[in-house]
C-alpha positions in Angstrom: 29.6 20.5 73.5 30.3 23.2 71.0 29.5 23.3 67.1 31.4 22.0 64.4 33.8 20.3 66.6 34.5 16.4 66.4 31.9 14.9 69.0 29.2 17.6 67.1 30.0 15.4 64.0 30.4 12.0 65.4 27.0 12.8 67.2 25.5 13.9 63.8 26.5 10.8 62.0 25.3 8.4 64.8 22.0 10.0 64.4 21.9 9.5 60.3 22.9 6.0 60.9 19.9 5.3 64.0 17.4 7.0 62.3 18.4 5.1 58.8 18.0 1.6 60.8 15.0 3.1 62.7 13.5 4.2 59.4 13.9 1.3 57.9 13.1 -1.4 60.7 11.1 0.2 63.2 13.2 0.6 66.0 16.9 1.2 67.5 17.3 5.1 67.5 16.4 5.7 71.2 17.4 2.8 71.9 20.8 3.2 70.9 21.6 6.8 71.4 20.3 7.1 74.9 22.5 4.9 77.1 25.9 6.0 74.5 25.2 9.6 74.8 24.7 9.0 78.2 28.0 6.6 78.7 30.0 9.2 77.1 28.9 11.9 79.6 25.8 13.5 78.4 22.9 14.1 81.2 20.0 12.4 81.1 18.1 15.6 81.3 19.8 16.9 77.9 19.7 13.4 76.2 16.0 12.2 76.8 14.4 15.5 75.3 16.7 16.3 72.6 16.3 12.5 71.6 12.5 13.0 71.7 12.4 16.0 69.9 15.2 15.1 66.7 13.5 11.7 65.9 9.8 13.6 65.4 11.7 15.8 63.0 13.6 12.5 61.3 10.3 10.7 61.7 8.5 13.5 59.3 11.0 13.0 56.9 10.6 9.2 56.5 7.2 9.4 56.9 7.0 11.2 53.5 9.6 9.0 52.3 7.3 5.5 53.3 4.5 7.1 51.3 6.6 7.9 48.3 8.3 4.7 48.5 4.8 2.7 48.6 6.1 0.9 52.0 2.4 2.5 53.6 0.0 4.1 52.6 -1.3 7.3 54.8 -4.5 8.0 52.5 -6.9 9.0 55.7 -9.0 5.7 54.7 -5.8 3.4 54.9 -5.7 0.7 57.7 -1.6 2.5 57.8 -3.2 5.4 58.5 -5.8 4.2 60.9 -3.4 1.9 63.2 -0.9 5.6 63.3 -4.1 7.7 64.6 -5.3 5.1 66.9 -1.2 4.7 68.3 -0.6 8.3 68.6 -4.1 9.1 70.1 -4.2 6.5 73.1 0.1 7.1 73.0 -0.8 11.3 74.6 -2.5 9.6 77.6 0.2 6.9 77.6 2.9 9.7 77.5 1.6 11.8 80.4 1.2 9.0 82.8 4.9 8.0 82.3 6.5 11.2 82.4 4.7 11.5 85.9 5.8 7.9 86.8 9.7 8.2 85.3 9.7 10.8 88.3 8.4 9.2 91.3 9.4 5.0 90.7 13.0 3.8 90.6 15.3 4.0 87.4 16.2 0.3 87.8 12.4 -0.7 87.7 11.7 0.9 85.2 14.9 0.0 83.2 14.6 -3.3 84.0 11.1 -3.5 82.8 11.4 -1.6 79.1 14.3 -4.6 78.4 12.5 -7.7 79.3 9.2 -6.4 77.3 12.0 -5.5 74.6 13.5 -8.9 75.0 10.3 -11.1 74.9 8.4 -9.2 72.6 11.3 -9.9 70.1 11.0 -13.6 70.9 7.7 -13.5 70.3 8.0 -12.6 66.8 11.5 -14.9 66.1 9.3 -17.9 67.2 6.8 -17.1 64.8 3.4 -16.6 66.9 0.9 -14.3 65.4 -2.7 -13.7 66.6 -5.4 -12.2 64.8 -6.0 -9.2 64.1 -7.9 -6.5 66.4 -8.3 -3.0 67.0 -8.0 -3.8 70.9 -4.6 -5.2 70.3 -3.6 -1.9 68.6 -4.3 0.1 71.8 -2.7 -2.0 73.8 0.0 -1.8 71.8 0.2 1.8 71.4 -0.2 2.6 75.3 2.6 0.1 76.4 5.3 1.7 73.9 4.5 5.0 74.1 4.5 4.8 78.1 8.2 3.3 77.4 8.8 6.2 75.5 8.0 9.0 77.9 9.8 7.1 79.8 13.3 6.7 78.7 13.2 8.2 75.1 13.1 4.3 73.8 11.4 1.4 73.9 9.1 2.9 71.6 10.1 1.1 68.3 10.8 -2.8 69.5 7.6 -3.2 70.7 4.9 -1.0 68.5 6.6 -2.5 65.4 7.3 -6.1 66.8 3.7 -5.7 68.5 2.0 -5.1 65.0 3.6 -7.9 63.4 2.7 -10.0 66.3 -1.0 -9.2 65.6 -1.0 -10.4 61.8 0.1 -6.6 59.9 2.6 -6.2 57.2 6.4 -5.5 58.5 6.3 -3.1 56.1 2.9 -1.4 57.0 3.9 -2.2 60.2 7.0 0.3 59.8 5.5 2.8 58.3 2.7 3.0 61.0 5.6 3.2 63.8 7.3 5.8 62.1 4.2 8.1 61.5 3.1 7.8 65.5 6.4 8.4 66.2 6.1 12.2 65.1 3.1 13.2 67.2 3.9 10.8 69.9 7.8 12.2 70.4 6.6 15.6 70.0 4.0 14.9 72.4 6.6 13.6 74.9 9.3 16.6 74.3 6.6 18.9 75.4 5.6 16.9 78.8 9.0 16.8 79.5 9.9 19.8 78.9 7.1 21.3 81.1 7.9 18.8 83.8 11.7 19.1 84.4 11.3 23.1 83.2 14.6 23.2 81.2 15.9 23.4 77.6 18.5 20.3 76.8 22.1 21.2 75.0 21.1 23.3 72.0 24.2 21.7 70.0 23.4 18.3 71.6 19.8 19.1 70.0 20.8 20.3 66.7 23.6 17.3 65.8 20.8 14.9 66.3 17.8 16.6 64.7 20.2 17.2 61.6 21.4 13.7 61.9 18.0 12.3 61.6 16.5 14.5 59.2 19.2 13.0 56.9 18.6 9.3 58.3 15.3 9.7 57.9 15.5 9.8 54.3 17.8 6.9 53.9 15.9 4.2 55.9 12.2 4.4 53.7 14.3 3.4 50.6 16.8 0.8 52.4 13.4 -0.5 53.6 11.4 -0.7 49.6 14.8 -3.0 48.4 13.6 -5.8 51.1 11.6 -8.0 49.2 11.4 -11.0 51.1 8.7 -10.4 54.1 10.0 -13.2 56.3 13.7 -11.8 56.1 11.9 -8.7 57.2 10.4 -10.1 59.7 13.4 -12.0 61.5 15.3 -8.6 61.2 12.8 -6.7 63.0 12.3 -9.6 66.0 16.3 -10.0 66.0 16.9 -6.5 66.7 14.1 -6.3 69.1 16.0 -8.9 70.9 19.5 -7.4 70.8 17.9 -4.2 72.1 16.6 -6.2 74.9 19.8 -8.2 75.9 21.7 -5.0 75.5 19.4 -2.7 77.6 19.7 -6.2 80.2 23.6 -6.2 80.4 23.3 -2.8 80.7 20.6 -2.6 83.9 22.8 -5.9 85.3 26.9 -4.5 84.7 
């Protein structure tokens, strides 16, 4: 792929419109963008790292957007804060272990496994069960999603941001949490794979996205402070957590 030719701009503008619903919800931006760019003839080896690597530079943007926007607060004494750190810290162990596993266990396992958590985790969260809420729940939380992440570059989003929610936080706070980890926890992942497979993806490839989501990422915070009813929030996020799932499924299954 060249620059400024059609599928450079049609890539571009996929990304703002991912990262503006992955800004603004939590999720869908790997998701998304990895199987199309991969149906229309991308490699997985240029798709999974330039992924990685453009929604840390989106998620910077809307992280500074969430904070001007009042959707989190990322004062270092903040639970927002806290619940990012604690994601992002215990997400680097999760992230080494599966770019080590995406190498040596099937691509259907793995597949298969990233859509039914996807899946179920969103049903959790349409049906309404919460627990209460623990820091142990957070780790978990933050290992499981970010080992989907090195993974297949998503997986991340519908289940730290459902996952939250599911353990009594804030959609909102919840949101802005996910999209801080995100940051270190792509860049983290970008690096590892980068080492691992010992190879630059498409520069243009790179370049559409990271552009693409730099712009998205300053949509989404704001879409995001208009919501003002917290249980339409919250059926958003579980619905789209659970078309991510079914797609990923009829994708794995077709």
């Amino acid at each position: 792929m060249e620059y400024l030719t059609f599928a450079f701009f049609a890539i571009l503008l996929a990304a703002v419109v991912m990262e503006a619903v992955d800004s603004s919800l939590g999720m869908m931006y790997g998701t998304v963008l990895a199987p199309l760019l991969i149906a229309v003839g991308f490699s997985p080896l240029d798709v999974v790292p330039a992924l990685l690597i453009s929604q840390a530079v989106g998620g910077i943007a809307a992280s500074f957007r969430h904070y001007q926007f009042r959707n989190a607060s990322f004062n270092p004494q903040s639970e927002d804060f806290k619940v990012a750190v604690m994601i992002f810290v215990l997400g680097i162990v999760a992230v080494m272990i599966g770019a080590f596993v995406g190498l040596k266990v099937s691509k259907f396992a793995l597949s298969l496994y990233i859509a039914i958590l996807m899946l179920v985790m969103g049903l959790i969260v349409l049906v309404g069960v919460r627990f209460k809420f623990s820091w142990n729940r957070i780790l978990i939380i933050g290992f499981i999603s970010s080992f989907n992440k090195a993974l297949s570059g998503g997986g991340f989003g519908p289940v730290v941001t459902s996952g939250q929610m599911i353990v009594g936080r804030n959609g909102k706070n919840s949101v802005g949490s996910t999209t801080m980890s995100e940051v270190e926890i792509c860049t983290a992942s970008f690096v590892v794979w980068i080492l691992l497979n010992r190879q630059c993806p498409s520069i243009p490839l790179m370049t559409a996205l990271c552009v693409g989501a730099l712009i998205g990422g300053g949509i989404g915070p704001y879409l995001l402070s208009r919501i003002k009813d917290g249980q339409l929030l919250t059926k958003c996020v579980g619905l789209l957590a659970v078309i991510s799932g079914t797609l990923a499924l009829i994708k794995i299954l077709t």
